[in-house]
TIRO-689103 format. One line per 2 residues: their letters; for each residue x, y, z of C-alpha. Coordinates in steps of 0.001 Angstrom, whole numbers. Example, Ala and Ser with C-alpha at 12.3 -4.5 7.8 and 13.67 -1.06 7.14 Angstrom:
AS) 12300,-4500,7800  13670,-1060,7140
REM end
This chain:
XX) -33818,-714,-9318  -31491,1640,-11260
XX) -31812,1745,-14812  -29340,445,-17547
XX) -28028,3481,-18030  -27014,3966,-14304
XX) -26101,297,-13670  -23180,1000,-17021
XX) -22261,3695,-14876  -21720,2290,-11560
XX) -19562,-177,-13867  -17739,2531,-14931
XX) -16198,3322,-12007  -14893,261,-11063
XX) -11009,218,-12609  -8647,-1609,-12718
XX) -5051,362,-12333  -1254,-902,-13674
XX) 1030,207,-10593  4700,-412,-11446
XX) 5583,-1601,-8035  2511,-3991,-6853
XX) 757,-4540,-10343  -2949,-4394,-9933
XX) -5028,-2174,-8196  -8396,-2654,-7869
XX) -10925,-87,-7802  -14408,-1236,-6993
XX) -15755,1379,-4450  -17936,4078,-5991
XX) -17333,6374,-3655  -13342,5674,-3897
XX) -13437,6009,-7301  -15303,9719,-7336
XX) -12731,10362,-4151  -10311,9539,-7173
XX) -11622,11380,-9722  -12040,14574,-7933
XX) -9494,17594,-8218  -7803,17695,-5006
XX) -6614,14704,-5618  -5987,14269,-9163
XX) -3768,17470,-8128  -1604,14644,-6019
XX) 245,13643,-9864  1939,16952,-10210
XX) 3622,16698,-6620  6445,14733,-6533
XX) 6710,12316,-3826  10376,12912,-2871
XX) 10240,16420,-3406  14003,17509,-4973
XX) 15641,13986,-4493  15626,13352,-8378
XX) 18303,15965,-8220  20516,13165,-6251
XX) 18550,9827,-7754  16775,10620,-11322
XX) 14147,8290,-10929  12465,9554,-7839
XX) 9934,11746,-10271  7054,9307,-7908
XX) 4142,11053,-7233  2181,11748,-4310
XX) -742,10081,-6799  1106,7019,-6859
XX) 2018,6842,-3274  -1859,7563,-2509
XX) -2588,4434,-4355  -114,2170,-3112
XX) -1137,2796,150  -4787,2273,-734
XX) -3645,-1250,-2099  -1765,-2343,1033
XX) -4778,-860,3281  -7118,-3792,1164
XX) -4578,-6102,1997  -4324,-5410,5817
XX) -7687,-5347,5980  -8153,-8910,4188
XX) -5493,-10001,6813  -7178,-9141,10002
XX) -10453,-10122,9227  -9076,-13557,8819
XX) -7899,-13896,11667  -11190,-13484,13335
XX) -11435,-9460,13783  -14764,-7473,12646
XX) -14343,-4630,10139  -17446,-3732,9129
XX) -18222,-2931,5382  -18729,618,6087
XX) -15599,375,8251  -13447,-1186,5522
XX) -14629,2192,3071  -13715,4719,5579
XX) -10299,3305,6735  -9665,3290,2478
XX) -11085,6699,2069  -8468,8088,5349
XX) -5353,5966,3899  -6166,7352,-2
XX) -6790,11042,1723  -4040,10959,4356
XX) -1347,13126,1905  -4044,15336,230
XX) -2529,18271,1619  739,18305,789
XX) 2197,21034,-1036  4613,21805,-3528
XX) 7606,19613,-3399  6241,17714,-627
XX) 7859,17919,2673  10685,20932,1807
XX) 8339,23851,1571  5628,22850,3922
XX) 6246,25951,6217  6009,28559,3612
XX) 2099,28031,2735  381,28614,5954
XX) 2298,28965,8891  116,27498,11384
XX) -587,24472,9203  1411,21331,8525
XX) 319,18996,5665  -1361,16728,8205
XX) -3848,19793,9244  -4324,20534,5811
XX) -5733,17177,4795  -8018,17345,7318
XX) -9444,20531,5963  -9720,19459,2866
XX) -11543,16267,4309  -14194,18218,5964
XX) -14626,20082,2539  -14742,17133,332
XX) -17216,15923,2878  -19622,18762,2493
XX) -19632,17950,-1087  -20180,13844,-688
XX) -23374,14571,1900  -21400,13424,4634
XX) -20121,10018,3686  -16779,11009,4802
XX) -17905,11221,8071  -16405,7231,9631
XX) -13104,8113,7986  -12812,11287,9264
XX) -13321,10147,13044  -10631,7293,11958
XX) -8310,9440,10218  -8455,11810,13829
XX) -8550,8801,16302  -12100,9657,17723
XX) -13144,5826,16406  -13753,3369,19430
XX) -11719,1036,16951  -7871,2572,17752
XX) -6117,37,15366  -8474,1140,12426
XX) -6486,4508,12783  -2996,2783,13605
XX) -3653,1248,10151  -3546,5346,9051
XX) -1236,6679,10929  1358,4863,13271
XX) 4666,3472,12984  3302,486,11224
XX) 566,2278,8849  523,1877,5742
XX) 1480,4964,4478  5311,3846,5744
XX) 4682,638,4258  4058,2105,1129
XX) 6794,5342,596  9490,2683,1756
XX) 9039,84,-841  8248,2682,-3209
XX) 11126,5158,-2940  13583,2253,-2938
XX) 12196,1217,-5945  11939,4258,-7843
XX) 15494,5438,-6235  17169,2283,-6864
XX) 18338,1823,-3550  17816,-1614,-2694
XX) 18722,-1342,1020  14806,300,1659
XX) 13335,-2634,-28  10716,-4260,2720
XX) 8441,-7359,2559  5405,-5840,2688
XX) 3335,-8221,2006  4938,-10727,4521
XX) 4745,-7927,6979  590,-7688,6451
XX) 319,-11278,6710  1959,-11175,9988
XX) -1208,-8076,10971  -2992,-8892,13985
XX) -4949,-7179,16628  -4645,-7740,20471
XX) -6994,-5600,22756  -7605,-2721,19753
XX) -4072,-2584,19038  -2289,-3419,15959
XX) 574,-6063,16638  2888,-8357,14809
XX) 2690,-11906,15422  5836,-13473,16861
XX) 6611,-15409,13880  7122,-12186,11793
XX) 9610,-10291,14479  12485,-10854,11373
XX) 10394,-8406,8695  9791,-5874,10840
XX) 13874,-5850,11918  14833,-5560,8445
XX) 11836,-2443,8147  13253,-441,10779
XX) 17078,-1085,9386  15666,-364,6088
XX) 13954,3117,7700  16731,3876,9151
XX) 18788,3318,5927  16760,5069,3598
XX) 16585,8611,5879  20481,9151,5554
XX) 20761,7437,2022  17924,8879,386
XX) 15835,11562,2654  18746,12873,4664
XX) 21585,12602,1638  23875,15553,1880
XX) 22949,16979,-1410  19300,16539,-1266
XX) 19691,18501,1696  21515,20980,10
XX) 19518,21638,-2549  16466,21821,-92
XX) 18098,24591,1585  18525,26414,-1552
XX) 14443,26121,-2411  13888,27678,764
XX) 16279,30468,894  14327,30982,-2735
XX) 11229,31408,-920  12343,32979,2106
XX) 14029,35957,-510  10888,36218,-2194
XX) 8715,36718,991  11466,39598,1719
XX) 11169,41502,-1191  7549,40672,-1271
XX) 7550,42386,2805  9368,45292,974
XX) 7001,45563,-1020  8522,44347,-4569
XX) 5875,42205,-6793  7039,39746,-7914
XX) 5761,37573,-11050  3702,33859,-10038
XX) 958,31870,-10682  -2139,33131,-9461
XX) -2155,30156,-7119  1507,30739,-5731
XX) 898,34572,-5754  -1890,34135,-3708
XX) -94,32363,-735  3253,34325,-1103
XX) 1245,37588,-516  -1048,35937,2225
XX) -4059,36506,1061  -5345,33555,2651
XX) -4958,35226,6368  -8365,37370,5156
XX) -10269,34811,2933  -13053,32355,3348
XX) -11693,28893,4007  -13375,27505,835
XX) -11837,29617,-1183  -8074,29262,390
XX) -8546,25472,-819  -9636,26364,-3602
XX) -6231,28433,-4590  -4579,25505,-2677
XX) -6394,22712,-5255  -4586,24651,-7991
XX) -833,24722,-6246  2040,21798,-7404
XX) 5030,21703,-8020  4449,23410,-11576
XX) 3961,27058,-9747  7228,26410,-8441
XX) 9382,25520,-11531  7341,28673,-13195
XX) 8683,30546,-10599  12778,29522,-10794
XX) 12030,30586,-14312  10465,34002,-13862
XX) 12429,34692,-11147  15846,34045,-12622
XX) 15563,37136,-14484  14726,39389,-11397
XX) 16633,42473,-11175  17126,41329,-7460
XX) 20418,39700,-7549  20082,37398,-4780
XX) 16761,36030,-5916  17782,35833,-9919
XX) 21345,34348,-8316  19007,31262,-6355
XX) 17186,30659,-8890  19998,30042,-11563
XX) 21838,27848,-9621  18665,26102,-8926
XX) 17846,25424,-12530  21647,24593,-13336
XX) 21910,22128,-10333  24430,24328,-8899
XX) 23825,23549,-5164  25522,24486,-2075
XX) 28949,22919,-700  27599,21107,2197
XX) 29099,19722,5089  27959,17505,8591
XX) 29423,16727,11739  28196,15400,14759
XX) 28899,18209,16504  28175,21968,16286
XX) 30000,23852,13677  33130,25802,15382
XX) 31975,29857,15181  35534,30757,13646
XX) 34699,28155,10394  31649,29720,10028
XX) 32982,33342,10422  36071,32485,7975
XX) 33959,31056,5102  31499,34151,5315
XX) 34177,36335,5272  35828,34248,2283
XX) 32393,34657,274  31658,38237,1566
XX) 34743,39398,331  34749,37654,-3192
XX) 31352,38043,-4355  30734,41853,-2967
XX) 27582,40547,-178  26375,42814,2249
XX) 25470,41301,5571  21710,41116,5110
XX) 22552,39369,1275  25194,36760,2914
XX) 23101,34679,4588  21378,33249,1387
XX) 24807,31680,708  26869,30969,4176
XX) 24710,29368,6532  24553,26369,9504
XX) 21540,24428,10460  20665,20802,11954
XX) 18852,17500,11021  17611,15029,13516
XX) 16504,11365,12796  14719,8631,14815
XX) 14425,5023,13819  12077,4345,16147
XX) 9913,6008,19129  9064,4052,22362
XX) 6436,6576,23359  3809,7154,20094
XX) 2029,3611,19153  5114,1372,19994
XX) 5486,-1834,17585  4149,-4590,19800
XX) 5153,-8592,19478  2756,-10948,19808
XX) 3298,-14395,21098  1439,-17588,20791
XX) 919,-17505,24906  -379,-13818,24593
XX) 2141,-12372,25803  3208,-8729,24048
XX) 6729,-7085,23974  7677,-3922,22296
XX) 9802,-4908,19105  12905,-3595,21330
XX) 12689,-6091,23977  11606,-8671,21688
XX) 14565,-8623,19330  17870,-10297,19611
XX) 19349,-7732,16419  18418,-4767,17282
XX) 19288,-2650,21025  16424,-511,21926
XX) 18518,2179,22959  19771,2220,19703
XX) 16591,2543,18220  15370,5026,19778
XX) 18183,7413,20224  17966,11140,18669
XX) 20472,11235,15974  21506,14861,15287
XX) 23570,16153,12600  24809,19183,12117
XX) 25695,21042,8558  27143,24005,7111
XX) 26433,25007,3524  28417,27999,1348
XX) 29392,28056,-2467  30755,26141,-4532
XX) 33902,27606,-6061  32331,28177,-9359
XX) 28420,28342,-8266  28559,32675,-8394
REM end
């Protein structure tokens, strides 16, 4: 029987958390809570959640925090949903799916998606929360271990990680409703909750009861929607391309062997350092790495003697982005040739400076994807259908069809 002063602080750590888009969020997990508490993730508030989109839509300052939490929320709520309708999740279960869903993003970056490349090379964000998974597990004597197995689909219960990571999870759930709301684009706004509700499972799979076929038309319109109005918009884009030309001039000078001024954290990965170091110690630099490294950096780096670098990082402080421009259809070479020529010519580049400033490049987008954990109908008879057959609105085809845009980005008249 623990004492008084450990029952007051078992109490402590069950909180109660405002959330501006679902209200309350309930904390009453202990090991949640410290999962909370601890510094890879309180990191998660000083990485914005849509990276360099409040350059296009000032409100989209979200963090990856935020997100984390939301997603947390809707995981209770799916969870609530299936059991109901006669499916076991075990207590312990019901922790570790929570403890993947809250850890799922813990290895993003700086900036989120746009400079994911730049830290380690061989490691997306998805590879990185796993590492830092297996290290927060060391540290919590293994009571990570369920919602590790979930989080990499080794569980004999497959929807468990569906709930994670699928094209119904709950992250998705979560960033759509969220970024509308924070962007103000009202077209990504998706009834979540009506869309949990409708949660079922048919042999281990996650599926969507007939009577719900409606919400989960509008989510993939919305989806679809918010990738070319909010993720894929031209000048978000744009001024992605011009943070990484930023980093990709300060990994050549760096190669040349120019230091450059950073963050001990930001120096660290720039120079590689990582490549030789102890894996605990790479996450620990990485624990310490948001997106305030990165705004130190424009800073410091504006007033390199390097005029390419100094020249980025102006016109990334100023919000003086690239002229960008997509097609459906490859860029002709003589457009290409006459606008480097154009910028060449009036702003003294040589050829290795020139491509920081006259470039061409490609975006793809898919609604939906018939091959990776389909969304499946289910009928009153038993009978499944994949959400393309089963609609009336929306043409599989459609759906799933590769969209690829092309774009070409140079000054603005005035951006030099």
């Amino acid at each position: 029987m623990p004492d008084s002063s450990e029952r007051s602080n078992v109490m402590n750590k069950k909180k109660i958390i405002n959330d501006p888009v679902y209200g309350f969020i309930s904390i009453f997990d202990e090991t949640i809570y410290d999962l909370i508490e601890h510094p890879f993730f309180q990191r998660l508030r000083d990485i914005k959640q849509l990276g360099l989109t409040q350059l296009v839509y000032p409100g989209a300052t979200h963090t990856r925090f935020q997100h984390s939490l939301g997603s947390l929320h809707l995981m209770q709520s799916a969870i609530d949903t299936i059991r109901s309708k006669g499916h076991e999740i075990t207590e312990e279960e019901a922790r570790a799916v929570k403890i993947a869903i809250l850890l799922h993003d813990v290895g993003h970056g700086p900036l989120s998606h746009s400079l994911e490349s730049f830290w380690m090379e061989d490691h997306d964000h998805e590879n990185f929360s796993l590492m830092i998974m297996n290290h927060i597990n060391q540290e919590f004597n293994h009571r990570l271990d369920l919602a590790i197995r979930i989080y990499r689909n080794v569980y004999d219960k497959h929807f468990l990680h569906q709930l994670v990571s699928s094209q119904l999870d709950m992250d998705r759930l979560d960033y759509l409703r969220r970024d509308s709301f924070f962007t103000g684009v009202s077209e990504g706004v998706i009834g979540s909750d009506r869309i949990i509700k409708m949660l079922n499972v048919h042999n281990d799979r996650l599926v969507i009861e007939a009577k719900g076929i409606h919400s989960i038309e509008k989510f993939l319109i919305a989806r679809w929607i918010m990738y070319w109005q909010v993720y894929f918009h031209k000048t978000v884009l744009s001024a992605e391309q011009l943070l990484i030309n930023i980093f990709k001039r300060s990994k050549f000078l760096i190669d040349q062997g120019v230091k450059l001024p950073a963050t001990g954290s930001l120096e660290y990965f720039l120079n590689r350092n990582y490549l030789n170091d102890k894996t605990e110690n790479m996450l620990h630099m990485f624990s310490r790495l948001d997106d305030t490294d990165i705004m130190v950096a424009f800073k410091t780096w504006a007033e390199n003697n390097d005029r390419v670098l100094s020249l980025l990082c102006r016109n990334m402080m100023e919000r003086k982005l690239y002229k960008i421009e997509l097609q459906n259809v490859p860029f002709d070479q003589e457009k290409i040739h006459e606008k480097t020529v154009q910028t060449r010519h009036k702003y003294k580049f040589s050829n290795e400076e020139i491509k920081y400033f006259v470039f061409t490049d490609s975006i793809i987008n898919k609604a939906y994807s018939t091959l990776n954990d389909n969304i499946q109908i289910l009928y009153k008879n038993k009978e499944i259908k994949d959400i393309g057959e089963a609609s009336d609105m929306l043409s599989l085809p459609v759906l799933s069809k590769i969209v690829k845009k092309y774009f070409i980005c140079y000054p603005k008249e005035n951006n030099i």
